[in-house]
N, C-alpha and C positions, 0 to 999 in steps of 0.2 A: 611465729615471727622469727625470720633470722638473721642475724649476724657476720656479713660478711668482712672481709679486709680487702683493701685496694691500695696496691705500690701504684703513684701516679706520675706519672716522668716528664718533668718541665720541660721541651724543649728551646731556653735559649742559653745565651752566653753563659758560662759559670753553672753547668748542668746540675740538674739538684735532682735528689729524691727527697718526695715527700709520701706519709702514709696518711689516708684518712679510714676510719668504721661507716660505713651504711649499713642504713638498716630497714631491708624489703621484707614485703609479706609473701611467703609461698601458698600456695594454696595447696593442702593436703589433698591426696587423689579421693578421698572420702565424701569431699567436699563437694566434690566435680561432680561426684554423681549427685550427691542430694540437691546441689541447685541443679542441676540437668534434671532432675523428678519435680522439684517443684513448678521448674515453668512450662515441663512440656504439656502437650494439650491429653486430658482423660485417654482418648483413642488410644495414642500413643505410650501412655503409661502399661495399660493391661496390655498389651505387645511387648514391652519389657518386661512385665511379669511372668506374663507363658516364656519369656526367653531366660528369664532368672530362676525358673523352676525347673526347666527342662534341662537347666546346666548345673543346677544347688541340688544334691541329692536331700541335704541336709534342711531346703526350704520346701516347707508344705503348702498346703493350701484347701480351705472348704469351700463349695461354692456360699453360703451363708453367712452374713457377716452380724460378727457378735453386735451388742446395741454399746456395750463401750467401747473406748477408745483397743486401738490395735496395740496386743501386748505382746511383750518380749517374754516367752519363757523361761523359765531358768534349769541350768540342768545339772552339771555332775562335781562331785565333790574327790576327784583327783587329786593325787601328791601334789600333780603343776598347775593346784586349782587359782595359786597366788596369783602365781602371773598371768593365766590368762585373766582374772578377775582385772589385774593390773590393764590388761588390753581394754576392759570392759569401760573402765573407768573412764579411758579417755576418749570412747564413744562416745559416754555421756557428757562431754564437755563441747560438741559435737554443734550444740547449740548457740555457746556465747561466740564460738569463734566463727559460725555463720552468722549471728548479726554483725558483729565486727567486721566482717570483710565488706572491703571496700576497693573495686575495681575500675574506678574512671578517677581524673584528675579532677580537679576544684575550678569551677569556674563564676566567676564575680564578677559583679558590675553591677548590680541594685535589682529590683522586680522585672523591668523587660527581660534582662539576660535570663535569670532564673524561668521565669516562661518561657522563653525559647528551649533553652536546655529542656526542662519538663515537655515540651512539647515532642523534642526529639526523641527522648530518654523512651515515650510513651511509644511514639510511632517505630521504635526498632525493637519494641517487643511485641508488635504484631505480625508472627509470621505470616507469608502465604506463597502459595509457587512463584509468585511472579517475584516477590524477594530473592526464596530459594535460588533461583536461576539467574538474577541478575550478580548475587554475593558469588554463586559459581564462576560466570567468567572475570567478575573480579579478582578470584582468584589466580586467574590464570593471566591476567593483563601486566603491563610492564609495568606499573605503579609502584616503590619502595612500600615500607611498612607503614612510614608517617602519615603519606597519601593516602594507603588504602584505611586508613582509621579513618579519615576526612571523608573518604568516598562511602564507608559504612553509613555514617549519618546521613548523608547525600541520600541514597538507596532507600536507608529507615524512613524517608519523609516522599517518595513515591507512592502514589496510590494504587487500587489494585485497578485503573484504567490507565496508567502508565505515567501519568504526569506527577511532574514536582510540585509540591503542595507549599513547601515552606520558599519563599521568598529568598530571592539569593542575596539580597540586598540583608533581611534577618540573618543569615549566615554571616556574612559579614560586619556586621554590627556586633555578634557577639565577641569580646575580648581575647584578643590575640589569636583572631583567626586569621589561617594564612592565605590573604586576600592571593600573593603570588602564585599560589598553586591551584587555586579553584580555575581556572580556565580549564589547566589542564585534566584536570579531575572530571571536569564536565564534558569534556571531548572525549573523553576515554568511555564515559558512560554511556554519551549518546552515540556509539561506535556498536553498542551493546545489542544484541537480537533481545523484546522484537527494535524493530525497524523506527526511530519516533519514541522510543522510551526516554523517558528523564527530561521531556519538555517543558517546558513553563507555560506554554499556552496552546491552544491549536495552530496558528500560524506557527510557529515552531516546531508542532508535533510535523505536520506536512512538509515544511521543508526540509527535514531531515530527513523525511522517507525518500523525498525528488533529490536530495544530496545524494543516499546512498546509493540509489538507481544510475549515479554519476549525469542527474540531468541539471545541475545549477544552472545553466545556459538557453535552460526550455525557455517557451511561453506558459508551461504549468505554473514553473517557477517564481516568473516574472508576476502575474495574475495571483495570486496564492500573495505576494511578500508585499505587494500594491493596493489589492484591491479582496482582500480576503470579506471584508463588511460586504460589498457589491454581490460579491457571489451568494452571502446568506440571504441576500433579499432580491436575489433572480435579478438584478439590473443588470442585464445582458447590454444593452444599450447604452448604458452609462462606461460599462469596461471596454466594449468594442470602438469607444468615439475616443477614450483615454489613452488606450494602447493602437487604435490605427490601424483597427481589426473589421473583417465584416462581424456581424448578430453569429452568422451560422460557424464561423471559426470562433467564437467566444464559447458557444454551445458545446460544441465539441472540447475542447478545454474542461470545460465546466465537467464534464461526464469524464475526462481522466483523473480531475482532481478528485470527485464523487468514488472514482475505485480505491483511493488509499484510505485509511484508518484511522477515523479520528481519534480511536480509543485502543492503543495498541496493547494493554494488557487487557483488554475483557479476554481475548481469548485463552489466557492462562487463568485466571478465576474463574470462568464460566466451564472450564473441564475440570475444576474440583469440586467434588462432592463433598459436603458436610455432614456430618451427623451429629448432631449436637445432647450432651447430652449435660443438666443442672449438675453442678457439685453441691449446690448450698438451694434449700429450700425455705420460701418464705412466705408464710402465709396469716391472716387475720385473724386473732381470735382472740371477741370479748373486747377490743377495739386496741390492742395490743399486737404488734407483729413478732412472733417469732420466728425464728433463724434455727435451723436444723441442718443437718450432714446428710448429704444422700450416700448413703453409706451402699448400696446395692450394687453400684458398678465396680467397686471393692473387692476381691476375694478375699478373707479372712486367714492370712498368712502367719504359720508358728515353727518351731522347731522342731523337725521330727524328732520323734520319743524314741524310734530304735536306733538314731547316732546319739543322743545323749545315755542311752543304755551302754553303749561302745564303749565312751568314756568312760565309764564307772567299772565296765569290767577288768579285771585284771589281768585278763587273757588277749585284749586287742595287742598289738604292737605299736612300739614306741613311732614308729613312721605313720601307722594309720591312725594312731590318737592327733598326731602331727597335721594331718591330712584335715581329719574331723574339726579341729579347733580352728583351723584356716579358714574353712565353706560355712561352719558356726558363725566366726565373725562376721564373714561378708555378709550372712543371713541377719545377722541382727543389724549391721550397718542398714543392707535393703530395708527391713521391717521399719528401723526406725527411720529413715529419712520420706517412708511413705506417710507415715506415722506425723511428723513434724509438718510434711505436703498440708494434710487435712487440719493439722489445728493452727497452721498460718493463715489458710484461705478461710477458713471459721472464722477467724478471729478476726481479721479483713474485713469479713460481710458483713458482724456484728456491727461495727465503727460506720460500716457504711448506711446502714438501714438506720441506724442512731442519729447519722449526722442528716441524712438525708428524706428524715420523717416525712414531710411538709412533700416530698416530691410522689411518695407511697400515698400522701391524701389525698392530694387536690390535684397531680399532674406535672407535663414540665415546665409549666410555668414556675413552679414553683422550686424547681432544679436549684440546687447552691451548688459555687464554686468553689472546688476541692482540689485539691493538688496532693502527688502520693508524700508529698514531705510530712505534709498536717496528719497522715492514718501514720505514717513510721514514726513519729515522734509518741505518739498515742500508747503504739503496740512498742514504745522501745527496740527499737530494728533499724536498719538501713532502708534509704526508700528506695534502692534499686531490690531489695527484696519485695517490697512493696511493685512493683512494677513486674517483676519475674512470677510470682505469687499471683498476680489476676490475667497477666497473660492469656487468652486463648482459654479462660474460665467464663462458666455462665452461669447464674443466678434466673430460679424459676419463680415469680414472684406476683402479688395480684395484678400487676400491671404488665405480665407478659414475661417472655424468656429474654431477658438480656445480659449482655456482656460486664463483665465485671468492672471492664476499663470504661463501658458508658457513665460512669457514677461518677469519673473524674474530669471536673471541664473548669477551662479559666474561666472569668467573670470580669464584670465590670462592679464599679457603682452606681448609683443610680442619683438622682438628683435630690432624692429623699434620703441617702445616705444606707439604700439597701443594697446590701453584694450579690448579685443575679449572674446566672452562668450563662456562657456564651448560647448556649441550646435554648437559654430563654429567649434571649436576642434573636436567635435562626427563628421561632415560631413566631415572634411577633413580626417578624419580617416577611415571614411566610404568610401573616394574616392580613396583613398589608398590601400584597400584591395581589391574594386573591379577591381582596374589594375594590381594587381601583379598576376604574372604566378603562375598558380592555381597548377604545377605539385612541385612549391618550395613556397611557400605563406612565407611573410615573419612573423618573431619571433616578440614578443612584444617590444624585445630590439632594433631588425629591423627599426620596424613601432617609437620608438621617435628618433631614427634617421635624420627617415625622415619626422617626422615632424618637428624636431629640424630647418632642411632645410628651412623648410617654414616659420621659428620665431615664432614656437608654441615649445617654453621647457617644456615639462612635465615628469613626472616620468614615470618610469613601469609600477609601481603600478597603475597608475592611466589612464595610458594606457588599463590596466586589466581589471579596473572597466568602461571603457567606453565600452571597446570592447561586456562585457556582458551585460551593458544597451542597445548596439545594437543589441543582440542576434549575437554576431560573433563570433564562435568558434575559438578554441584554432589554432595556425598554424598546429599543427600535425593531428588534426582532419579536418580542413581546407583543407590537400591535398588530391589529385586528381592523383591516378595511372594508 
């Protein structure tokens, strides 16, 4: 924490000076790197590691990793063992000033607001190329700084087929948001390659491709912003009698509008390859789940013995003991902030397999609503460490390899007074539609109905937005003649 001064200069009649103290958090460069280790993905960790051993003469490494925790060695008992011990010390304090920091603003307004926030906080720590490259030309776009914070959540809540997932009206609804700037924010985005990114529906996604092509003035255009419903169910006849067209010019139309993309980021997700590989393992036993470290994709990193020999001798020079004690630190820094990586996401998985027993029994029926605020208050931390800590983490468990951010979902109540997560909701909805007669499928209004039935009350709307998280079409498209 530090302490700065600021002379602040009135300017009106009768000029004054006045002094005030603020008081901001810096983040030490120590820091930067142990939250950069803890949220990046496994891959990418042992890639800094061959790049931290190939440049630390002083960091070793076995392929084998011990069965306890990853330890710091200790080494030479030097005239200037004070002070570097003094350096050591505040390594170890390394810890409270990482839960402590806190890098976003406060924002208030009761449980909606707070789910939204959550909602974002969650979707901007999932990277993927099509982020990567849309944050790129953000970079390089005319936006100040204010904006481009604005436009980071904007991006965080794209999915990896290109469209905007959160609601621009939820954006707005959260307090003191700046309703003046979002137009622009959102024309700068959808200016963005690909072509259709940052839409909020497919009519949107399409006409921004026939915007960019400079055709606003087509009959694509016209057809697509009029009669987009007509064209999913082939009524050729209907849009040529509407528009004043023959069948065979609506056809034609119809096959330019078929060559644009309805999903303009599949093809940046669909040319990344994953490899996934569990940090935390979980399995049954005796009717008991335990929780384990997969310690294997690890190398077992310590302090080489012949620079701590260096030290000790009395023969190195005062510049190469100088050298030694500097690639020493950064080694223990690395060591430990990998060190701290694995017992945050341990201790994560623990709270989660705890809290979420009933979902490891019976299924996701049985999913409860969790939010990373309820595991940081748990584990005493920040929940934006909570959120950087399951990032791009996976968990191998008897119910399959999943992501560490699936255990985190909002909920409702239920009519009985039980808290069910939204994933319950998506599966009964999804049971829903696979038994309704396919020649009359039921409407959105239908479907909360009946799940109202079940003591699942939810909106339409939000009926909508589940129905296209599951890729389930509309009921008119739905049916079956």
């Amino acid at each position: 924490m530090h302490m700065k001064g600021y002379i602040r200069v009135m300017a009106y009649p009768g000029l004054a000076l006045s002094q005030e103290m603020k008081m901001s958090q810096v983040l030490a460069p120590h820091l930067f790197q142990s939250l950069e280790i803890l949220q990046m993905p496994l891959l990418d960790l042992q890639q800094m590691i061959k790049q931290e051993l190939s440049e630390n003469p002083t960091l070793e490494a076995t392929l084998e990793q011990a069965d306890e925790q990853i330890e710091i060695e200790q080494g030479t008992k030097d005239v200037e063992r004070d002070e570097f011990d003094n350096e050591l010390e505040k390594l170890a304090a390394l810890g409270e000033e990482f839960d402590s920091y806190q890098d976003r603003g406060q924002i208030s307004g009761g449980t909606d607001a707070e789910e939204k926030y959550q909602y974002m906080m969650d979707s901007l720590s999932e990277a993927s190329s099509l982020h990567d490259q849309l944050l790129d030309q953000l970079a390089l776009s005319g936006l100040d700084d204010y904006e481009k914070k604005i436009a980071e959540i904007v991006i965080g809540n794209i999915d990896d087929e290109g469209y905007l997932q959160l609601d621009v009206e939820d954006l707005l609804a959260l307090p003191n948001f700046p309703v003046e700037t979002l137009d622009k924010i959102l024309d700068t985005i959808h200016d963005f390659e690909p072509a259709g990114v940052g839409a909020r529906d497919l009519r949107e996604c399409l006409l921004l491709q026939l915007k960019r092509m400079k055709r606003e003035d087509s009959q694509e255009y016209q057809m697509i912003d009029q009669h987009l419903d007509l064209i999913g169910r082939h009524k050729y006849e209907d849009i040529a009698r509407a528009m004043g067209l023959t069948s065979d010019r609506v056809k034609e139309l119809a096959k330019a509008v078929a060559k644009l993309d309805p999903k303009p980021g599949r093809n940046f997700s669909e040319e990344r390859i994953e490899y996934v590989t569990p940090e935390i393992l979980v399995e049954k036993k005796d009717g008991e789940y335990v929780i384990t470290q997969n310690k294997k994709p690890y190398p077992h990193l310590f302090i080489s013995q012949k620079y701590l020999q260096m030290l000790k001798d009395p023969k190195t020079s005062k510049e190469v003991k100088t050298y030694i004690r500097e690639k020493i630190a950064k080694s223990k820094q690395f060591i430990q902030s990998i060190d701290q990586r694995m017992d945050t996401i341990y201790r994560i998985a623990v709270e989660i397999v705890r809290i979420q027993r009933d979902y490891f029994d019976y299924g996701v029926s049985k999913l409860r609503p969790l939010n990373m605020k309820t595991v940081a208050e748990l584990l005493e931390v920040h929940e934006t460490t909570i959120s950087r800590a399951t990032a791009g983490k996976f968990m191998q468990t008897p119910r399959g390899l999943l992501s560490m951010k699936y255990f985190f979902k909002p909920g409702i109540m239920t009519a009985s007074g039980e808290a069910i997560s939204n994933e319950s909701v998506k599966a009964a909805l999804g049971d829903i539609v696979r038994a309704e007669d396919k020649k009359k499928p039921y409407s959105d209004a239908k479907i909360v109905t009946l799940l109202e039935e079940k003591g699942m009350k939810i909106a339409r709307r939000t009926v909508a937005k589940y129905r296209d998280q599951l890729r389930i079409l509309p009921s008119h498209l739905r049916k079956q003649h």
